[in-house]
N, C-alpha and C positions, 0 to 999 in steps of 0.2 A: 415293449416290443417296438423295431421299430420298421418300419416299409420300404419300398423302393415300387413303385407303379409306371407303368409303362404308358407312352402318352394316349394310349386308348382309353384310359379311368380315370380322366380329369373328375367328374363328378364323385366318385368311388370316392378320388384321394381327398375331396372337400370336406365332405362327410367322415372322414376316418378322423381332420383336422378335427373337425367339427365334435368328434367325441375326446377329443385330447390325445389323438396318436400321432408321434412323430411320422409324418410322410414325406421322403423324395418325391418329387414330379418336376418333369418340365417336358417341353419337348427335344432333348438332349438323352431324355432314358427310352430309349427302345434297344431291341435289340445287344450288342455285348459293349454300350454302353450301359446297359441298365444293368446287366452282370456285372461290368465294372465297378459302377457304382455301390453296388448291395457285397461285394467282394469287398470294400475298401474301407466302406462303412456298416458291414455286420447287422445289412437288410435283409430280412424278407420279402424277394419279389412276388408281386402280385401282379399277371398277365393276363390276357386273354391271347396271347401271342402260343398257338399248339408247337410252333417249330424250335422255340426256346430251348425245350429238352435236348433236343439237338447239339445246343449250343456249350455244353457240359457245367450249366447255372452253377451255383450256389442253393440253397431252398427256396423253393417259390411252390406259390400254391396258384393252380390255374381257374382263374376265373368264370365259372360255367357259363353267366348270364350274362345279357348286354342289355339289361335293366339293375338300375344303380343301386334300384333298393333290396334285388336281390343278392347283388354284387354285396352290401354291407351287410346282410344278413349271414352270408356266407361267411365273410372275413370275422366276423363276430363271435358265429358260434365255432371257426376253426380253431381261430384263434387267443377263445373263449376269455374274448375282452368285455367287460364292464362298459355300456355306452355312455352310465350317467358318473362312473366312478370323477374322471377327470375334465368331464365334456364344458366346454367354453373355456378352454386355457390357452389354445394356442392361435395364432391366425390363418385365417383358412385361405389366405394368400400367399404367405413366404412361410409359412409354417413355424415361425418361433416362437415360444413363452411369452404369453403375455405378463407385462406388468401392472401392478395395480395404477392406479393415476387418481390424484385430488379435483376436485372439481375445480379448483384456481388453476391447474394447471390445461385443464381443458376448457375453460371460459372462453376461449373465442374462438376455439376451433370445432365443435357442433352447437348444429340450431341453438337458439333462446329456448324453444317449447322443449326440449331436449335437456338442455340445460336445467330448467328450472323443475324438470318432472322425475328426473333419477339422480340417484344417489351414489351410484357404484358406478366406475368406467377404467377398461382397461384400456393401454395401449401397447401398439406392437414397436420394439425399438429398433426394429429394423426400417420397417415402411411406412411409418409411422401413422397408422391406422388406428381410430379411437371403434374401441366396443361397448354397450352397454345392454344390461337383461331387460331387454324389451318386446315388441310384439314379434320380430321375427326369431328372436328366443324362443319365446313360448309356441311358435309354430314348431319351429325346428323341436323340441321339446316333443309336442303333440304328435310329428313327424317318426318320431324313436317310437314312442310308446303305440301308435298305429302297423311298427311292424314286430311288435312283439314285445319289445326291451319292456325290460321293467319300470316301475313308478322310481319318480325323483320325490 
């Protein structure tokens, strides 16, 4: 599935990356540019915008909460996405698929203590951001399973 959110759910749309779902965001999607966009690219907008209907959207489902974690709960069970199915594949900046990466190819670009303590690290090829399963993993992890989702 994939989103289109309006720039009121920056956080929502983090968290949606953050489970592996493809998200539009910027601040360019409100309004009938966010119709536009979710029109062109066969999104489902996600608002908290009531006048949107108005606007004769595309499907979007309206955001009831202006708490993020009810926000993903919502989109979750609407949508009824898997949190842990796909969750750490993509970047929860530019939103692309991450790739795998060798440790020689990240040797000098995160810390020594970083370096010499994991084993697995992705990178984003667009913005070239390095990820690895570490303590803010395992929050973000704890974080899911605190609002319900199931065990990894």
């Amino acid at each position: 599935m994939k989103f289109a959110t309006d720039k009121m759910l920056g956080r929502l749309a983090k968290w949606l990356r953050v489970i592996g779902q493809d998200v539009a965001y910027g601040p360019h999607l409100s309004g009938y540019g966010l119709i536009r966009a979710a029109r062109r690219e066969g999104r489902l907008i996600l608002t908290r915008d009531r006048a949107l209907s108005r606007k004769n959207p595309p499907h979007y489902l309206l955001i009831e909460s202006d708490q993020f974690r009810e926000q993903l709960k919502q989109v979750v069970r609407a949508c009824h996405l898997d949190p842990f199915k796909e969750a750490f594949t993509r970047c929860v900046e530019c939103n692309r698929l991450l790739e795998p990466a060798t440790k020689a190819v990240v040797r000098d670009k995160v810390p020594p203590y970083v370096f010499s303590t994991q084993e697995r690290f992705s990178l984003c090829p667009t913005c070239r951001r390095i990820f690895w399963p570490a303590t803010h993993q395992q929050r973000m992890v704890e974080e899911l399973k605190g609002l319900g989702f199931g065990t990894r």
